[in-house]
C-alpha positions in Angstrom: 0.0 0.0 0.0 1.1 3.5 -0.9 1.6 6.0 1.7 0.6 8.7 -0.4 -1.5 10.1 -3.3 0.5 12.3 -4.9 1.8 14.5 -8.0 4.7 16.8 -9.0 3.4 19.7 -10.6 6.0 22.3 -12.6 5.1 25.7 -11.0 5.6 28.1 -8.2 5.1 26.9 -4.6 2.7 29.8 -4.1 0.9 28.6 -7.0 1.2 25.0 -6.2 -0.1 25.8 -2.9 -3.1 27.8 -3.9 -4.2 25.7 -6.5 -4.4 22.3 -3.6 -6.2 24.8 -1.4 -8.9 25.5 -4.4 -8.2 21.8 -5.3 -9.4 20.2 -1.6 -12.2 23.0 -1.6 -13.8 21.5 -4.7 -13.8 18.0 -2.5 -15.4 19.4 0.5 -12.1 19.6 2.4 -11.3 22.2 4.6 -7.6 23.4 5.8 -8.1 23.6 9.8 -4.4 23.8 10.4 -0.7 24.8 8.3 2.4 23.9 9.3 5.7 25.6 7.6 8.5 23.4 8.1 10.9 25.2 6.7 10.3 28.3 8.9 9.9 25.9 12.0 12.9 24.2 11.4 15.1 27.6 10.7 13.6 28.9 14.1 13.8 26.0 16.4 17.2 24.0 15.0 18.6 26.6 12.6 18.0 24.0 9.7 17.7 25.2 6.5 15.2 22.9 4.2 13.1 23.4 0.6 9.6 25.2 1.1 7.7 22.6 3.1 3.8 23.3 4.2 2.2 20.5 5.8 -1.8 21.3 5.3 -4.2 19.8 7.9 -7.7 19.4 5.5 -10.6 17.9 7.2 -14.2 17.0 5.6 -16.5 17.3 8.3 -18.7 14.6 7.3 -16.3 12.7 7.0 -14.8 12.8 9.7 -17.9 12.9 11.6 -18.1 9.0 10.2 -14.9 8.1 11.3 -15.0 9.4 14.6 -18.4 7.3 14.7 -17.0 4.3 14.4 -13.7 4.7 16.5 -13.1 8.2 18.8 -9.3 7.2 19.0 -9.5 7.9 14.9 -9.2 11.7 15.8 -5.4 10.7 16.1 -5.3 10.1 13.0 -7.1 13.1 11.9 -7.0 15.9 9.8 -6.3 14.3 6.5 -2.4 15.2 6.6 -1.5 17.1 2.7 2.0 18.3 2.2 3.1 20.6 -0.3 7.1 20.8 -1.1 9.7 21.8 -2.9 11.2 18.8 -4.8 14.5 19.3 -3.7 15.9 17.3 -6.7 13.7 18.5 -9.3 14.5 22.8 -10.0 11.0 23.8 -10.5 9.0 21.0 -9.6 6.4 21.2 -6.7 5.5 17.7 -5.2 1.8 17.9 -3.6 1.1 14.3 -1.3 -1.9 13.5 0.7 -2.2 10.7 3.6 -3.6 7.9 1.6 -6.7 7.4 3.9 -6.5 3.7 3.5 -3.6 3.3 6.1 -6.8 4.7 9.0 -8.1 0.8 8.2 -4.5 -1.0 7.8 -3.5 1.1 10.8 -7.0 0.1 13.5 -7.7 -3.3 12.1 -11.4 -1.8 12.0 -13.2 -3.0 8.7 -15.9 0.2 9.7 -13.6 2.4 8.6 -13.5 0.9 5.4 -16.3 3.3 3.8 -15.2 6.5 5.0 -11.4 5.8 3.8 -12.5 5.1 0.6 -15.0 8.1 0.5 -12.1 10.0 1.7 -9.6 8.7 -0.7 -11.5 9.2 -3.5 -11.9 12.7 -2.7 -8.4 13.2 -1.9 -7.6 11.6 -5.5 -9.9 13.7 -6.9 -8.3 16.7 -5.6 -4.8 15.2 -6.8 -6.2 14.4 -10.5 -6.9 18.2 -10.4 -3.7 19.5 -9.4 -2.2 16.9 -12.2 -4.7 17.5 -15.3 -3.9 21.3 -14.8 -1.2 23.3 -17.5 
């Protein structure tokens, strides 16, 4: 099983960004929470790293479901999507969402199974976008 959905798009990271944000809109997704790692990691280590936002998206319904079935899920919750600089790739922007499948691999619990498909398909969805677009 893949860890990930993902594509590499060749564009700006403020573009790349903006267009997964319009992307997980379309599929009901929400960002509740960004993370900049590369800002993080300058302030708290003194790291330097490529542009590295890890989005937090969340479809209530969703996640209403999976809570349903398990209230530990919540761990697991938002839907983790990262948007980063391929650092081998000079102008390539590598977009990579949780592939929701690993909630069911992960708690053994076969109720699960509905929502991580809902969830993935709406996560690929959002992908195929980001990929189909010039």
């Amino acid at each position: 099983m893949k860890l990930a959905l993902s594509t590499t798009l060749e564009t700006s990271f403020t573009d790349a960004v903006e267009r997964t944000r319009t992307a997980l809109k379309e599929q009901g997704f929400g960002v509740l929470t960004e993370i900049d790692m590369q800002a993080t990691l300058k302030a708290k280590l003194g790291e330097d790293m490529e542009r590295y936002l890890i989005l937090g998206a969340c479809n209530p319904p969703l996640a209403h479901r999976a809570v349903e079935v398990n209230r530990q899920i919540g761990l697991l919750l938002p839907c983790n999507v990262i948007v980063r600089e391929d650092s081998n790739a000079e102008g390539a922007v590598l977009v990579e969402a949780m592939n929701p499948q690993l909630m069911v691999n992960f708690t053994g619990e076969p109720e699960l199974e509905a929502v991580a498909k809902d969830a993935g398909t709406r996560l690929q969805a959002a992908i195929d976008t980001l990929a189909s677009q010039p």
